[in-house]
C-alpha positions as CSV (number, residue, x, y, z in Angstrom):
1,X,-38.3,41.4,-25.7
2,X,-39.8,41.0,-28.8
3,X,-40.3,37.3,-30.7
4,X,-42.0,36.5,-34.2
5,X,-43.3,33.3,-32.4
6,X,-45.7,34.6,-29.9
7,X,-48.1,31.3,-31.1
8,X,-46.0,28.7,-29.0
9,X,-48.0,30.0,-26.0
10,X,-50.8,27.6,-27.4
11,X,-48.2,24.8,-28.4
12,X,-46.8,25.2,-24.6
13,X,-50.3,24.7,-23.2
14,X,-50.8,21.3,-24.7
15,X,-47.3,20.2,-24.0
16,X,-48.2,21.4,-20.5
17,X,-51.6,19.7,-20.1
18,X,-50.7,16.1,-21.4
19,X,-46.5,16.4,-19.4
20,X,-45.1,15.7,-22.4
21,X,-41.5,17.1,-21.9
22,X,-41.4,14.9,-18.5
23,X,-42.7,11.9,-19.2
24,X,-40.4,11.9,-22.3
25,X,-37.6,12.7,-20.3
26,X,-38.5,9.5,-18.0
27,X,-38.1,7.6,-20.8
28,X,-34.4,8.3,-21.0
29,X,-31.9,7.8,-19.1
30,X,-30.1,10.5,-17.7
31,X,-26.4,9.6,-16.3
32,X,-25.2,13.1,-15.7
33,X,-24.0,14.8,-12.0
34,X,-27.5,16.4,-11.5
35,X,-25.7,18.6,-8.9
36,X,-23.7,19.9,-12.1
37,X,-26.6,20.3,-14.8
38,X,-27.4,23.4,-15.9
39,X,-29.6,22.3,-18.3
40,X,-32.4,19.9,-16.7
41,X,-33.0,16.9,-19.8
42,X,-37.0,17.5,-19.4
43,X,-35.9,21.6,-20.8
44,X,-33.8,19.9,-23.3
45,X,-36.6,17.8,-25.0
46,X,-39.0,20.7,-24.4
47,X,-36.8,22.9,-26.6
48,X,-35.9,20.6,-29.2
49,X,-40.0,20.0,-29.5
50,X,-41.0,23.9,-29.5
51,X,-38.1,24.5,-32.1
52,X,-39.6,21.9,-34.2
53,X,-43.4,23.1,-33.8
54,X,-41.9,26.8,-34.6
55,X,-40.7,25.1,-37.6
56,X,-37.0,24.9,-36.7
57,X,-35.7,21.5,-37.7
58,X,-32.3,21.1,-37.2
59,X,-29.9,21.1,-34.0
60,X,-28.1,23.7,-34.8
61,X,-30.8,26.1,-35.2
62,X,-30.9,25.8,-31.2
63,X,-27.0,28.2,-31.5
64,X,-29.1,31.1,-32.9
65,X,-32.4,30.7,-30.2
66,X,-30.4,30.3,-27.1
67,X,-31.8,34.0,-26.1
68,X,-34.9,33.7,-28.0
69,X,-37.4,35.5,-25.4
70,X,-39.9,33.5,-26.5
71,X,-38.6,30.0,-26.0
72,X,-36.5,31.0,-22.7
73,X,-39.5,32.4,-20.9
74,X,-41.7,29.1,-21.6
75,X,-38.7,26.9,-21.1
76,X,-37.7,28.5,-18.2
77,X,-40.3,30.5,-16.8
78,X,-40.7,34.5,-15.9
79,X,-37.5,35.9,-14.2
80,X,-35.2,33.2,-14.6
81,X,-33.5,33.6,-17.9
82,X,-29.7,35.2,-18.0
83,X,-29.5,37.9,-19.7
84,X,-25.7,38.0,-19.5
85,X,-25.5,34.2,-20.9
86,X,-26.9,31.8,-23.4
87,X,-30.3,31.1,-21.1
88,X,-30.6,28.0,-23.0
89,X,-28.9,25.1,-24.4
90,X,-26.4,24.7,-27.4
91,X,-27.2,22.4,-30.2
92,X,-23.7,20.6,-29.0
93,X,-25.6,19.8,-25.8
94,X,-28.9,19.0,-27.5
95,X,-26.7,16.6,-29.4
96,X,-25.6,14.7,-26.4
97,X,-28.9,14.5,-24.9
98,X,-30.0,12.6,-28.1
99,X,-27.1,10.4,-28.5
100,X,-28.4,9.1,-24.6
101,X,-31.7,7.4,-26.5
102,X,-30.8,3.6,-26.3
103,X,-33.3,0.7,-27.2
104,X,-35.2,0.9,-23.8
105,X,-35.9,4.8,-24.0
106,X,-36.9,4.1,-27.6
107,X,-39.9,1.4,-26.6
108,X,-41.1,3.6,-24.2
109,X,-41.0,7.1,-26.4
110,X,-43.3,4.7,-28.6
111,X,-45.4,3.1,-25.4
112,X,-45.8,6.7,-24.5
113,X,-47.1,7.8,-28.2
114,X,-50.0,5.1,-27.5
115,X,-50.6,6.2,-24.2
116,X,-51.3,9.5,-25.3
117,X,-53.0,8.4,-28.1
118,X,-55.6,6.9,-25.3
119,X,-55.4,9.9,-23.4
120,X,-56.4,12.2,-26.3
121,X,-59.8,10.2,-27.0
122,X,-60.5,9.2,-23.7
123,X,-63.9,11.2,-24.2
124,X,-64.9,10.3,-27.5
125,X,-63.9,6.2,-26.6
126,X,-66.1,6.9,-22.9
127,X,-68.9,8.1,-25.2
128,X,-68.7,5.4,-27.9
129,X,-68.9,2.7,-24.6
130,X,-71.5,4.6,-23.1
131,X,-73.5,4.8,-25.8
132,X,-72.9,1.1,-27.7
133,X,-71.4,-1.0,-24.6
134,X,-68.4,-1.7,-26.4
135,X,-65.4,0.6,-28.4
136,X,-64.6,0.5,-32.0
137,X,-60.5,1.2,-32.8
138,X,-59.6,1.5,-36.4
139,X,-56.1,1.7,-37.1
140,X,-54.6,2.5,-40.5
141,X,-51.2,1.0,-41.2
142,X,-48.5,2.2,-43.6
143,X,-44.8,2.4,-44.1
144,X,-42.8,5.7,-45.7
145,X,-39.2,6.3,-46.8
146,X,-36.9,8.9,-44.8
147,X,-34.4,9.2,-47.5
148,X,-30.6,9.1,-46.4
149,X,-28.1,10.6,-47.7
150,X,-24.7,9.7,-46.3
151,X,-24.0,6.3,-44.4
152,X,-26.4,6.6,-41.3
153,X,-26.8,3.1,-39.6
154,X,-29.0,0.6,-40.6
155,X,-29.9,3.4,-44.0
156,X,-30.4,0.4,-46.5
157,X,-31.1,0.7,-50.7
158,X,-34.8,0.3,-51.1
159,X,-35.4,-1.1,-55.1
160,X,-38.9,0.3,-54.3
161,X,-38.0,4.0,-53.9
162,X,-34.9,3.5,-55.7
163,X,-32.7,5.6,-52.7
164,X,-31.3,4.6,-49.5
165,X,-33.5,5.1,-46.7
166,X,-35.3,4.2,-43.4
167,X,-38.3,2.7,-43.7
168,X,-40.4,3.7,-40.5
169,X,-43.9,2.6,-39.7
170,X,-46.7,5.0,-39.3
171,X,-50.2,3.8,-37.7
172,X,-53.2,6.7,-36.9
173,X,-56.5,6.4,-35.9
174,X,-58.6,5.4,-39.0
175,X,-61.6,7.7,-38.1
176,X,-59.9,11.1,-36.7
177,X,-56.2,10.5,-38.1
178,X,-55.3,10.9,-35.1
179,X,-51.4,9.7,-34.6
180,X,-51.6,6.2,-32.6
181,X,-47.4,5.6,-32.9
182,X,-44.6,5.4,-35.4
183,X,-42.0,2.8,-35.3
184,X,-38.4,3.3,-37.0
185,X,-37.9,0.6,-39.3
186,X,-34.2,0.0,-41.0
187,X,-34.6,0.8,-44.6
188,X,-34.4,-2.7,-46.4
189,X,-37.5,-4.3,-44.6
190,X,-40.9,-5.7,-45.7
191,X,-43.9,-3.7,-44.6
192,X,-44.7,-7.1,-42.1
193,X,-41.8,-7.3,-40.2
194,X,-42.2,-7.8,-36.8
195,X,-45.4,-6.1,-37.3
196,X,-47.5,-9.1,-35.7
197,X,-45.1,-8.1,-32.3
198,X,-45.8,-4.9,-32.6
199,X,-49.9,-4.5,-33.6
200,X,-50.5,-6.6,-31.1
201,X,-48.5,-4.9,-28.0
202,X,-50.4,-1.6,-29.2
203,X,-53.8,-3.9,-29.0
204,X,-52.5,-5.2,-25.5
205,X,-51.5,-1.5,-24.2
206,X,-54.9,0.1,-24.9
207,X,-56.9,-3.0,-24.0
208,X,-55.5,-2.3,-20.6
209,X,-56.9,1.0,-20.4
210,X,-60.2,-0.3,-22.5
211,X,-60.6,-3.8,-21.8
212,X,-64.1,-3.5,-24.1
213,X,-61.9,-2.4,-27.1
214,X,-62.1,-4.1,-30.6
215,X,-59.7,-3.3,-33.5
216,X,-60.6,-3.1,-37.3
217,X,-56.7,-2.7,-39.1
218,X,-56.5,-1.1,-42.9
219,X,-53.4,-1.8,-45.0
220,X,-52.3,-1.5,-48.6
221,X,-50.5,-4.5,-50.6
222,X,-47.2,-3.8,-49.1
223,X,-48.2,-5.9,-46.2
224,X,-49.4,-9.2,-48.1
225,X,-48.0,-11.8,-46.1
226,X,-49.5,-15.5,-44.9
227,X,-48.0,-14.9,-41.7
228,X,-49.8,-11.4,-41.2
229,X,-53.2,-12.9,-42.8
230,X,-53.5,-15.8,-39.9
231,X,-52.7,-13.0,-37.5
232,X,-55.8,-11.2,-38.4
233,X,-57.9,-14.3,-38.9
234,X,-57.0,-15.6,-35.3
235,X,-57.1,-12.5,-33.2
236,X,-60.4,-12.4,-31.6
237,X,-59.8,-8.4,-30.5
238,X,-59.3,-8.1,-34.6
239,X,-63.1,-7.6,-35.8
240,X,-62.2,-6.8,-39.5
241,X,-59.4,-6.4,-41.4
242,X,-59.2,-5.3,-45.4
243,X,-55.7,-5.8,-47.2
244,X,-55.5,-4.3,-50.8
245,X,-53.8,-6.7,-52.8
246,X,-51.2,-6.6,-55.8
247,X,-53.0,-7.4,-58.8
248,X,-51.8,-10.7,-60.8
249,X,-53.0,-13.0,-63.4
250,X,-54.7,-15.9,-61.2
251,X,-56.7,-12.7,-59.8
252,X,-57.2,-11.5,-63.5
253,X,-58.2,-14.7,-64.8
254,X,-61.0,-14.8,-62.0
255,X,-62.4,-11.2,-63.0
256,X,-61.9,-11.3,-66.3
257,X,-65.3,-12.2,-67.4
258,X,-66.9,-9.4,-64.7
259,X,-64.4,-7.1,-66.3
260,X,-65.7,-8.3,-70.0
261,X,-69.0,-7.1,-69.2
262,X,-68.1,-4.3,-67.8
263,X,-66.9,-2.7,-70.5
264,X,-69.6,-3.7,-72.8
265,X,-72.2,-1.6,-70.2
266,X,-69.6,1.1,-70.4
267,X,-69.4,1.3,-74.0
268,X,-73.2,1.2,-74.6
269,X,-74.2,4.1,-71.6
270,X,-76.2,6.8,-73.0
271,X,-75.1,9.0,-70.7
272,X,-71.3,10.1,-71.4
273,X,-70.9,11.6,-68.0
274,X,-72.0,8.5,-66.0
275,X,-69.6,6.9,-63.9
276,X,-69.6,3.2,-63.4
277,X,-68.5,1.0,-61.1
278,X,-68.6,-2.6,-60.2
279,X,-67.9,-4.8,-56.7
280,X,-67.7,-8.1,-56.8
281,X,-66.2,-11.2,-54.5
282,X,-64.8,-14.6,-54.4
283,X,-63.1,-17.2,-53.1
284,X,-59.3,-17.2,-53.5
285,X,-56.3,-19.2,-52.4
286,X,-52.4,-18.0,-53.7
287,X,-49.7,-20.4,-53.7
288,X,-48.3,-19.0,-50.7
289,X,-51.6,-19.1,-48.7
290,X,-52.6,-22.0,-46.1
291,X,-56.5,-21.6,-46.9
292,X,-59.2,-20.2,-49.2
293,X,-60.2,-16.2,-48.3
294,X,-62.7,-13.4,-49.0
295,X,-61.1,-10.9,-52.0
296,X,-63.5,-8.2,-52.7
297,X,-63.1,-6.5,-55.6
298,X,-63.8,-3.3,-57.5
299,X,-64.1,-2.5,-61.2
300,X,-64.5,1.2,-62.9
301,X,-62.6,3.1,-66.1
302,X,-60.5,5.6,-65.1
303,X,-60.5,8.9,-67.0
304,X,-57.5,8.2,-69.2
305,X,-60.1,5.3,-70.6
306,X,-58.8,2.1,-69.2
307,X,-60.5,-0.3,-67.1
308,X,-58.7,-0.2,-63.6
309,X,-59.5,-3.4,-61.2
310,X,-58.4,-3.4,-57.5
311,X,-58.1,-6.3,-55.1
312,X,-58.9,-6.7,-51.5
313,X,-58.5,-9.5,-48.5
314,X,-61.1,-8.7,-46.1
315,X,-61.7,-10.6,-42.5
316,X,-65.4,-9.1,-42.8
317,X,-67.9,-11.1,-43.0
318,X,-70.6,-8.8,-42.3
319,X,-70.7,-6.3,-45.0
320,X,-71.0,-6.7,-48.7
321,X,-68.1,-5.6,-51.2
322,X,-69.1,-2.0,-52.0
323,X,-69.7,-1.5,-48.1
324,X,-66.1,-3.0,-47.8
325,X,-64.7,-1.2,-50.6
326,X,-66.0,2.2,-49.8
327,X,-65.2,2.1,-46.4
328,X,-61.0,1.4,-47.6
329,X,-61.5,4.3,-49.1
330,X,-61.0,6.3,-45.6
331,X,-58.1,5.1,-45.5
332,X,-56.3,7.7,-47.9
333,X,-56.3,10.2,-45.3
334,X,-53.2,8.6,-43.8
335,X,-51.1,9.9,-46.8
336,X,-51.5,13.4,-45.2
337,X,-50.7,12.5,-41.7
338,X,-47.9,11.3,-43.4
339,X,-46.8,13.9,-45.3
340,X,-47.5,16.2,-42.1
341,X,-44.9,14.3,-40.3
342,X,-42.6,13.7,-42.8
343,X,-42.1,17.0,-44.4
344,X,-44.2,19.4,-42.1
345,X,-43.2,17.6,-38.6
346,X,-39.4,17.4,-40.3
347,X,-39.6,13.4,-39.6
348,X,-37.4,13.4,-42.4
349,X,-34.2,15.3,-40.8
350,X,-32.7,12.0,-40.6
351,X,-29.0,13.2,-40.3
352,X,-27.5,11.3,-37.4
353,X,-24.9,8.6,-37.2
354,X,-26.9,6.6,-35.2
355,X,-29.8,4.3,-36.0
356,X,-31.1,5.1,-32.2
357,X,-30.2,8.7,-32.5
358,X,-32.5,9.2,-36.3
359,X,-34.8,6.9,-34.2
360,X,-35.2,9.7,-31.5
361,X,-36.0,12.3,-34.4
362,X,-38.1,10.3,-36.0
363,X,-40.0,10.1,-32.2
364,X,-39.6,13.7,-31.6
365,X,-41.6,14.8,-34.1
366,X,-44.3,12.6,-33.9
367,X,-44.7,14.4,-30.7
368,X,-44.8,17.3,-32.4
369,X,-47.5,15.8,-35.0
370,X,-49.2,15.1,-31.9
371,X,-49.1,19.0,-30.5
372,X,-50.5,20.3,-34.2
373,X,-53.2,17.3,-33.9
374,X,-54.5,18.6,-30.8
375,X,-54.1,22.3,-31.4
376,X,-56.3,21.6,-34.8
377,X,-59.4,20.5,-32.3
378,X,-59.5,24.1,-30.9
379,X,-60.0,25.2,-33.8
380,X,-62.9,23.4,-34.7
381,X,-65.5,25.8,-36.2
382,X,-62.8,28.2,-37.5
383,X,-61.3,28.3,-41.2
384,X,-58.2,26.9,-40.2
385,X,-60.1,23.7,-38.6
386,X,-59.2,21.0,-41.3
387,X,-55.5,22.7,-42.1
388,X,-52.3,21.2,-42.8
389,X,-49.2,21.3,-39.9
390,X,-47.3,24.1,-42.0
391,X,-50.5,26.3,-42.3
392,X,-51.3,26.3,-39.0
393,X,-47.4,27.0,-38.0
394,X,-47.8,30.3,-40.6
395,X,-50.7,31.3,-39.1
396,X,-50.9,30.4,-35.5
397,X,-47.1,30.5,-34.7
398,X,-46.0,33.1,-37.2
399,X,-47.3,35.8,-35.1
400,X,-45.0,38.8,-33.7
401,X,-45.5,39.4,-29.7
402,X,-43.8,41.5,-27.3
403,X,-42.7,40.3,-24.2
404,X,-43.5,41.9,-20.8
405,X,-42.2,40.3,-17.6
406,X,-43.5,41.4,-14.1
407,X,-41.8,39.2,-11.0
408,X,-45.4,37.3,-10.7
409,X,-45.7,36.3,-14.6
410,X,-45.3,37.4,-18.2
411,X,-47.5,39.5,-21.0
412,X,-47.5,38.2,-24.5
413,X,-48.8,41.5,-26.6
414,X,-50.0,40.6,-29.6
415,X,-50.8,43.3,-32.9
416,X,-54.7,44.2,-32.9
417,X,-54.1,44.4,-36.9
418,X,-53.1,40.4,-37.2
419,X,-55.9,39.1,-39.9
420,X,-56.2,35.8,-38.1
């Protein structure tokens, strides 16, 4: 009766308060006798997410955890596990629940990660309403590789990463990084495919929820695309929108006298220590484009000595180019929600056969992205309040427990000694 996971108690609680495991379940079908399950799906997903949280990340992990006290008391409840059988289920039949995800149950796993995206602020976007009369939305867009290493379907060569992957996108909440969706992508794909269909189904979903909504989108210059750009222009839920742009020489040629004279200020400053930096704007049109559009740009010498000059398409009209520029800057953040769900979350344990199957995993953990997000509120006001997924799991999870069941509920013990 002892576990060295007594921390999924807290992990169950928010899986608990939002339904999580059921309203995942709902999303797939289920075509099996019910009159002969032993395993109900809704336990399933609930164990697959608690073994990820718990920082178990493959299947067959489940073989070893069938009896873990912990997991088959919160699974199952007090008093019901078997303690003459495996209480819970095998990563054979964890398997065959995830090879039942088809392409319905995977739109509404990613409907359900924006509705609980909307249930998670609903406070803060009730408050912003309240307080302004309308609600500001900014969503940070980016793609990622989950590198494959046999012949999993639709696993494409990327020249970009050099390796054969899937190529999912990832879009959080530009102000809390909070985890708005991610959508599995096959790995040979431009950063805009399909992504006018899909930003504006998420913009649809929670307008119905928050009719008053307005977006502002940020995006690096793997989503430079005509297409994309009119998008932006013509939405009128889309109040701004800043692109960073690859640099090339028709955008050199237009800075290169603001760059000239930027190094002549940096040569002569007094000060060695003083760091410059330059905005600018203007007008530009690329071969490719239908119209002429606001780039904002920014100038300063990096600290190996060169002069580094980035490049932005901006939809706002409203602030000037350092406002612009500075406020891009935020958008950095969603390199560690990333990394959380790729490597933390184990987004990456991309094994399966199936395209729909990875798809599911991919999904899964997000969920459990979602769990960590949430858990990392509570702490607010504690040292742990701005920690990454796997320090939280070693120091909220990681915790040993013993077990005491009574016919009414269950004891979690926990040591008086535990620094944390």
């Amino acid at each position: 009766n002892t576990t060295s996971d007594a921390g999924l108690l807290f992990f169950h609680r928010i899986i608990e308060k939002f339904k999580m495991c059921e309203r995942i379940s709902t999303c797939i079908a289920d075509p099996r006798n019910q009159s002969m399950v032993t395993h109900q799906q809704f336990e399933q997903i609930k164990q697959r997410l608690l073994q990820l949280c718990a920082g178990y990340e493959d299947v067959n992990d489940a073989q070893s955890l069938r009896k873990d006290p912990m997991l088959t008391t919160l699974i199952l409840g007090p008093g019901k596990q078997d303690k003459n059988q495996s209480a819970l289920s095998s990563s054979p039949t964890l398997c065959r629940m995830e090879n039942r995800v088809d392409r319905t149950a995977l739109k509404g796993l990613i409907e359900l990660q924006v509705d609980l995206y909307v249930e998670r602020n609903k406070n803060r976007f009730e408050s912003e309403i309240k307080t302004s009369g309308f609600l500001n939305i900014c969503m940070d867009i980016d793609t990622t590789d989950l590198e494959t290493h046999g012949h999993q379907q639709l696993s494409f060569y990327n020249g970009y990463y050099e390796h054969t992957a899937y190529l999912p996108l990832v879009i959080a909440d530009g102000d809390n990084g909070d985890l708005i969706t991610t959508i599995p992508r096959p790995g040979n794909k431009h950063g805009t495919w399909f992504l006018t269909l899909i930003i504006n189904g998420i913009i649809n979903r929670i307008l119905k929820q928050h009719p008053k909504a307005q977006f502002k989108l940020r995006a690096d210059s793997g989503f430079q695309s005509e297409v994309w750009f009119k998008y932006l222009e013509s939405h009128d839920r889309v109040k701004a929108a800043t692109i960073s742009l690859a640099s090339n020489r028709s955008l050199e040629r237009l800075t290169k006298q603001a760059v000239d004279n930027f190094e002549v200020a940096y040569k002569k400053r007094t000060d060695l220590t003083q760091e410059l930096i330059h905005f600018g704007e203007f007008g530009y049109r690329a071969g490719s484009w239908s119209r002429y559009r606001r780039v904002v740009y920014q100038i300063q010498n990096t600290r190996y000595g060169s002069t580094e000059v980035r490049y932005y398409f901006t939809t706002d009209h409203d602030r000037d180019s350092q406002a612009i520029k500075l406020n891009y800057n935020k958008r950095s953040d969603l390199e560690n929600r990333i990394k959380e769900w790729k490597v933390q979350a184990f987004a990456s344990r991309v094994s399966g056969e199936s395209f729909l199957v990875n798809a599911f995993r991919m999904a899964i953990s997000g969920f459990a992205l979602i769990a960590f997000q949430e858990l990392q509120k509570q702490l607010h006001n504690t040292e742990l309040a701005k920690s990454y997924v796997s320090t939280i799991r070693e120091k909220i999870i990681k915790v040993a427990g013993v077990i005491q069941e009574t016919t009414r509920r269950f004891l979690i013990t926990l040591p008086e000694s535990y620094p944390y």
